[in-house]
C-alpha positions in Angstrom: 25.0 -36.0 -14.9 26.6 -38.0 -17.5 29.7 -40.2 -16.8 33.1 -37.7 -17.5 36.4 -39.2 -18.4 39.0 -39.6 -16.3 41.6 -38.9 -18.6 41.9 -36.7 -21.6 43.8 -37.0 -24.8 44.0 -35.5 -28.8 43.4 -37.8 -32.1 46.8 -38.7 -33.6 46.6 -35.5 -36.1 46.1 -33.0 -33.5 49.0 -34.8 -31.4 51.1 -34.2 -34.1 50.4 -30.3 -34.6 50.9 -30.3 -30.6 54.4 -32.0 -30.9 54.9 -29.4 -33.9 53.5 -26.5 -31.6 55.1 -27.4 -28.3 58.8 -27.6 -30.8 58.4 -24.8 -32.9 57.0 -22.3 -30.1 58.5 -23.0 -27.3 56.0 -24.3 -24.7 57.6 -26.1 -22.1 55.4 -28.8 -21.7 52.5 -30.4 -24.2 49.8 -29.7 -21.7 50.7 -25.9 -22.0 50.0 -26.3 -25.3 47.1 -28.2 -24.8 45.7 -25.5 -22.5 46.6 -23.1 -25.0 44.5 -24.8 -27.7 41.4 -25.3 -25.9 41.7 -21.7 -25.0 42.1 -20.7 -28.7 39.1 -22.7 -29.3 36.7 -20.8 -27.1 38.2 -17.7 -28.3 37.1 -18.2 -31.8 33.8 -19.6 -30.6 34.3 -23.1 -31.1 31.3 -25.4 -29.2 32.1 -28.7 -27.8 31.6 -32.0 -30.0 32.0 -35.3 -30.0 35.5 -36.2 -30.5 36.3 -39.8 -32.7 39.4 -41.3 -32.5 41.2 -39.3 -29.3 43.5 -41.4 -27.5 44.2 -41.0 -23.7 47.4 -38.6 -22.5 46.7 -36.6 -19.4 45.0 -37.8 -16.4 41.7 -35.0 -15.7 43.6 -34.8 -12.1 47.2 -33.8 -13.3 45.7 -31.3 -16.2 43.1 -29.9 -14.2 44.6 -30.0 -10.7 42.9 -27.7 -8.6 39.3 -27.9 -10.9 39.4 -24.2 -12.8 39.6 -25.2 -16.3 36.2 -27.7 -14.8 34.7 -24.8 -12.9 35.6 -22.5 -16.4 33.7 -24.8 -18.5 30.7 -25.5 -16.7 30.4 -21.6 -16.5 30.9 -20.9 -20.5 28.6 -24.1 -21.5 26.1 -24.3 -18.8 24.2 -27.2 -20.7 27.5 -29.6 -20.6 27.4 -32.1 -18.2 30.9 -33.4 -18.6 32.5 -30.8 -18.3 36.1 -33.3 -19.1 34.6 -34.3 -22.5 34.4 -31.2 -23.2 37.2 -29.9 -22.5 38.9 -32.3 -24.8 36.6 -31.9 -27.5 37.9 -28.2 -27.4 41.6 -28.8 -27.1 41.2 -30.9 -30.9 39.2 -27.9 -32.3 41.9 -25.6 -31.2 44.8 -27.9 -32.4 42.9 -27.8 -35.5 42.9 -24.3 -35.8 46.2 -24.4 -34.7 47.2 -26.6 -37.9 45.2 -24.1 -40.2 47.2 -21.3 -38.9 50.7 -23.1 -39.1 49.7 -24.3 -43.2 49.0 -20.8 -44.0 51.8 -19.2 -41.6 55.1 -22.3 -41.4 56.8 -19.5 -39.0 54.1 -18.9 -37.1 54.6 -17.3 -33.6 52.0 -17.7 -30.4 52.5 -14.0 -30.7 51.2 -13.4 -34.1 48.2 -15.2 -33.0 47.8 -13.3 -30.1 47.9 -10.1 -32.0 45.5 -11.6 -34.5 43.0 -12.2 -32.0 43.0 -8.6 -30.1 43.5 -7.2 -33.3 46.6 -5.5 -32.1 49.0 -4.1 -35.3 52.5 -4.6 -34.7 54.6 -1.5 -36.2 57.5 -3.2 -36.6 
């Protein structure tokens, strides 16, 4: 198995549309976010990557406490075998969808997105 990292982090762009998200939506803290991103990611069928550029924030230990998000990974990508790389590769991807979203949408809502992907219709 190849060497994971010990701690995770976004490039400077995607920290930035975290600090944006975590402001503008409400999230109490940035790893929320975080978490919310990489989740958006596999949603829309994003594939881990190699990540340039991403500085260090969260220790694997403190994001990934009790292993889930690990165990959740190795279980959608069977083929990865850092399962921590990859998980911040898809935590960028998703705060790079998140900053496509928020361009087209400035007021956008984690519950527009939500709808968006379930393909609920709000009636209101």
């Amino acid at each position: 198995m190849a060497d994971d990292k010990k701690t995770i982090g976004l490039t400077e762009a995607n920290k930035a549309v975290m600090d944006q998200v975590v402001e503008k939506v409400g999230f109490k803290r940035d790893m929320d976010a975080a978490k919310f991103a990489f989740a958006l990611a596999v949603n829309r069928g994003c594939e881990p990557a190699a990540v340039e550029g991403v500085g260090t924030i969260w220790n694997v230990g403190s994001f990934d406490e009790g292993g889930d998000l690990k165990a959740l990974i190795q279980n959608l990508f069977p083929g990865t075998e850092a399962p921590y790389r990859a998980l911040e590769s898809l935590m960028n991807a998703g705060f790079g969808l998140l900053a496509i979203e928020i361009k087209v949408n400035p007021s956008l809502r984690i519950e527009d997105l939500l709808k968006k992907e379930t393909g609920m219709v709000s009636t209101n």
